[in-house]
Steps between C-alpha positions, in 0.01 A plus 500: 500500500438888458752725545336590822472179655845513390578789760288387780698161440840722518406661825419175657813346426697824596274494817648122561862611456486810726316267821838269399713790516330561804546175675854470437604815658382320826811301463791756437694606784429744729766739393399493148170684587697776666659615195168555307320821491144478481333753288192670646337731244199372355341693216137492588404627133621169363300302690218716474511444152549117521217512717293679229589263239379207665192657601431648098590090386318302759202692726183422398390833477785648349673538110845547321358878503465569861674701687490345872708756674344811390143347580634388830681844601162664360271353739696496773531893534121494397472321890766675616548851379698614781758232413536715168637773634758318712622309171569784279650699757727152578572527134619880516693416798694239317637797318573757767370556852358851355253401241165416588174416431156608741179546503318864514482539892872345616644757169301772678670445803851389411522829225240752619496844347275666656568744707231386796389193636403345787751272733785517701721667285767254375576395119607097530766317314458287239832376392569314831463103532549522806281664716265822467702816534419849544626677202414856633272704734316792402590835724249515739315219468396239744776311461777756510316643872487151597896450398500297190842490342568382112660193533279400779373136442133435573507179680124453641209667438199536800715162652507336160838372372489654138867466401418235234209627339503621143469893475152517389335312871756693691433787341098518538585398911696862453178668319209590740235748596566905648516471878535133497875364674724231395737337717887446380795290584828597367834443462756745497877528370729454754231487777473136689150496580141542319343849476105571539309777387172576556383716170153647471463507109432861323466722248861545330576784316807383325716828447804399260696807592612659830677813542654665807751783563784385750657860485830630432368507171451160405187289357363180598329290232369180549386282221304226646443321133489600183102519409305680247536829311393670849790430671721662263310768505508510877912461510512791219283772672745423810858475278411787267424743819854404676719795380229766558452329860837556601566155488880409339569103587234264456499128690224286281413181687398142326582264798214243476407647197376156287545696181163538228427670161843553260360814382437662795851423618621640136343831565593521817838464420494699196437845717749413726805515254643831392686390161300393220612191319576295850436145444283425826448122403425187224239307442646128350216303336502226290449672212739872541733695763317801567682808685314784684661789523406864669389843377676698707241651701631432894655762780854490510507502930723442699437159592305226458508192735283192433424301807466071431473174692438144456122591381591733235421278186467548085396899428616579812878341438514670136379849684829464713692328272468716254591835677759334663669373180490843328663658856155732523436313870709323749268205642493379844377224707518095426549308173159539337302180377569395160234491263603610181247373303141610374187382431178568265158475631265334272075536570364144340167532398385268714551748810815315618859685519838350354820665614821392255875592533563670184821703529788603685651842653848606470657797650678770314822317501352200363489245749180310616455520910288212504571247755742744631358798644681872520722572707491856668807724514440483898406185655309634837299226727263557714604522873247305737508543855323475792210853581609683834224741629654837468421728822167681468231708689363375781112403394218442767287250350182629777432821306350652175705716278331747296559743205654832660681309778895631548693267735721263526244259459399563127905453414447155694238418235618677208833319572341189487326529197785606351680188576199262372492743184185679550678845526678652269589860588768543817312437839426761716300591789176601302186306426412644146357402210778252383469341865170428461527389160782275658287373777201396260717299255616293817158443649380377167789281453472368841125471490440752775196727499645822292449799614714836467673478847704224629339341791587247790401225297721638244771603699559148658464310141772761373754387761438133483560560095816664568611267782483200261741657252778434821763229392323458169721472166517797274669567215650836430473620144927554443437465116307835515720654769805445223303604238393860662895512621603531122199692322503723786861551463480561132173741603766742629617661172246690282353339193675505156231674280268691580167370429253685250195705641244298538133590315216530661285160447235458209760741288647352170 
C-alpha cells in the first residue's frame, strides 16, 4: 500500500470514528449538551484549499500544478465584472469603513473636484452601511432651495426603495440630465414622518467658500469642504483683506463640512496663526510621526470662533481642533464627527480607483480624535419650533404691481419675499430694481411666466407659498446667534497691530 492509499485509508477510518462519536452523543443526557459551546467560525480559506487539492489530485482535467481557485475567481469576474468591484471594496471594508475601492464614474461622484457639474447639488456618503446619506449640499443648489439637510437619509428615489443598494446604482438614480426632476423620500433626524422633494436637476456651480459681513465688525466664513488649491485661494483673498475691511472678530463655519485635501487645510491654517513655530497637527503613519507646524504669517484679531456640528468630519475637525487647542479660537456648536484618519488615492492603470487608510491625525497635544469627535468650548443646539406668520402688509392678490409703484402694497410683497428669502435688502414701499429682481427669482422657482412686475397670478402663488410655511417646523440657527454674541463682543475693542499698507496688485 502507498503512502497515499495509506492517507485516504486514515481518513476513512477517522471518518468511521467521528459518525461513532456522533451517534453516541444521541444518548447523553439532556443537560450534558447544555454545557457545550458550539464553535461557529469556519475558515473558508481552508476549505478552499482542501477543495483545490482534491480537484489538482483527482479531476480529469486537472494536475498537481493547477491552481483551481485562481482559475475559478478569474473567470468568474470575466462573467461578472461588476461583482469585482463589490469584492475588493468588501475586502477594504474588512479593514475600515473608509477605504474603498470604485470604478471611474461612482469615484467621480463620491470625490468630485471639479468645481461644476450637473445634479442636484449634494456630495453622498460613503462610509455608511446603513443607508445613503447626504454628506453635504452645495449653497445654492437644487437641493439646498429644495431643503436638503446633511444628514438627511435618501430613502426612495422616483418611488423606488433604494436604501439597500450599493453606492454606485444609487448613485447613477441621483445622476441625470439639466432640466430633468427626480423625486425624493427622506428621512429626517428627529422628524416622525417621510419628507418629499421635488428637485429639477441643474447646473451646480460648487463655490467652496462663502463670505458675508454680519456687521459690528465681524466676518462670516463658511468653508463648505476643503477642495482644491482654489479654495484656499478663495478663503485667503477674503482673510488677508479683514483688517483693512474694518473687520476685527472673525466666525469661520465648517458645520457639515465632510472635510477633503490635507494640504489645503495645512495652508489654510498656516495663515491663520500669528506665531511661527505652532504645531497645528501630526501625521502618524506606519512608517514616521510627522508634525506640521506654522510660519507665522496670520492676523492677530480679536477673535476667532469656529462654528461645528455632527457633520463636521476629518479636515474639518483638525481646522477646529487645532485652533482650539493652541487657544487661537473658541469653537461652538455640537461634538463634531470623528474621523481622524486619512486616506491615499491611488489611479490603477486599469482606469479603476482604490482608496486605502494610510495614516492617522493627531492634534497638537497629541491625542488622536478618532472615534471621538471634538468637543466645542460651547455646546449650542439648535432650537426647533413651530413658524408663526409674523404680521405683514395687506396684499390684494386681483392687481399688478409694477416697478415705480409706492404703497403699501409693494411692502406687502417685498415683505413676503423677504420671508421666503427672495429679498435681501429691508422692505419698503418701493418697486425697484431689487423688487423686480426679487419677483423674477420667485416666478422662475415657482414656474410662473417671469416677467419684471409681479402679477395676479403671481401675487396669489406668493401667498399660498407663504401660507404653507404656517405651523411648519423651523429651526433657528442659535449656534450662529452665540457665535456673533462673542466675536461681536470681542469686535468692540480696536485691533492689536496695525496692519501694513497694502500694495497695489501685480507689484513685487
Amino acid at each position: 500500500m502507498s503512502a497515499r492509499q495509506r492517507g485516504i485509508m486514515k481518513k476513512r477510518i477517522l471518518t468511521l470514528f467521528m459518525c461513532l462519536v456522533l451517534s453516541l452523543t444521541l444518548f447523553t443526557p439532556a443537560f450534558a449538551a447544555e454545557t457545550e459551546t458550539p464553535v461557529k467560525f469556519t475558515n473558508y480559506m481552508d476549505r478552499l484549499e482542501d477543495i483545490s487539492e482534491l480537484i489538482r489530485e483527482y479531476h480529469l482535467l486537472s494536475s498537481v500544478l493547477d491552481y483551481p481557485l485562481e482559475n475559478a475567481l478569474n473567470s468568474y469576474f470575466n462573467e461578472h465584472p461588476e461583482e469585482f468591484v463589490k469584492f475588493v471594496d468588501y475586502m477594504l471594508q474588512t479593514y475600515d469603513k473608509y477605504s474603498h475601492y470604485m470604478t471611474p464614474e461612482d469615484y467621480g461622484e463620491a470625490y468630485s473636484t471639479s468645481d461644476s457639474f450637473v445634479g442636484i447639488g449634494v456630495s453622498l456618503d460613503t462610509t455608511s452601511k446603513n443607508g445613503q446619506f447626504i454628506e453635504s449640499v452645495f449653497p445654492g443648489s437644487p437641493a439646498e432651495k429644495a431643503g436638503l439637510r446633511a444628514g438627511d437619509e435618501i430613502v426612495y428615489v422616483d418611488g423606488a426603495d433604494v436604501s439597500a443598494l450599493p453606492f454606485g446604482e444609487f448613485s447613477e438614480l441621483i445622476r441625470g440630465e439639466e432640466n430633468t426632476a427626480v423625486k425624493l423620500g427622506v428621512r429626517r433626524r428627529n422628524v416622525a414622518d417621510m419628507l418629499y422633494f421635488d428637485i429639477v436637476r441643474a447646473y451646480v456651480e460648487v463655490s467652496n467658500i462663502v463670505f458675508a459681513d454680519l456687521g459690528d465688525g465681524v466676518a462670516y466664513i463658511r468653508v463648505v469642504r476643503f477642495g482644491d488649491i482654489n479654495t484656499f485661494l478663495d478663503f485667503f483673498s477674503y482673510y488677508y483683506q479683514l483688517p483693512y475691511m474694518g473687520f476685527r472678530s472673525l466666525i469661520v463655519d465648517v458645520r457639515d463640512n465632510p472635510g477633503g485635501a490635507l494640504d489645503v487645510l495645512l495652508n489654510m491654517l498656516d495663515i491663520m496663526i500669528p506665531e511661527k513655530g505652532v504645531d497645528m497637527f501630526s501625521i502618524n503613519s506606519r512608517d514616521a510621526l510627522d508634525t506640521y507646524r506654522s510660519r507665522g504669517s496670520g492676523w492677530d484679531l480679536n477673535e476667532i470662533v469656529v462654528l461645528v456640528n455632527e457633520n463636521s468630519a476629518s479636515a474639518s475637525e483638525v481646522f477646529a481642533g487645532s485652533l482650539q487647542k493652541n487657544g487661537l479660537a473658541r469653537v461652538v456648536g455640537a461634538k463634531t464627527y470623528g474621523k481622524g484618519v486619512g486616506q491615499y488615492h491611488f489611479d490603477l492603470d486599469y482606469g479603476d480607483e482604490i482608496i486605502i487608510t494610510n495614516f492617522e491625525i493627531l492634534l497638537p497635544d497629541g491625542k488622536s480624535y478618532n472615534g471621538v469627535g471634538i468637543t466645542p468650548d460651547e455646546i449650542v443646539p439648535l432650537r426647533v419650533e413651530q413658524f408663526k406668520l409674523p404680521e405683514m402688509a395687506v396684499l390684494n392678490t386681483n392687481q399688478t404691481l409694477r416697478i415705480g409703484d409706492n404703497h403699501s402694497g409693494v411692502l406687502g410683497l417685498e415683505q413676503r419675499l423677504k420671508l421666503l428669502g427672495y429679498l435681501t435688502a429691508a422692505p419698503d414701499s418701493v418697486f425697484d430694481a431689487d423688487t423686480a429682481a426679487a419677483v423674477q427669482a420667485f416666478q422662475q422657482d415657482h414656474k410662473l411666466r417671469a416677467s419684471s412686475s409681479a402679477t395676479a397670478e403671481t401675487l396669489s402663488a406668493l401667498v399660498r407659498a407663504v401660507t404653507q410655511l404656517e405651523g411648519k417646523l423651523i429651526v433657528t440657527d442659535t449656534q450662529l446667534e452665540r457665535a456673533f454674541e462673542i466675536a461681536k463682543e470681542a469686535a468692540k475693542k480696536p485691533l492689536s497691530f496695525t496692519p501694513p499698507v497694502q500694495l497695489p496688485l501685480g507689484e513685487e
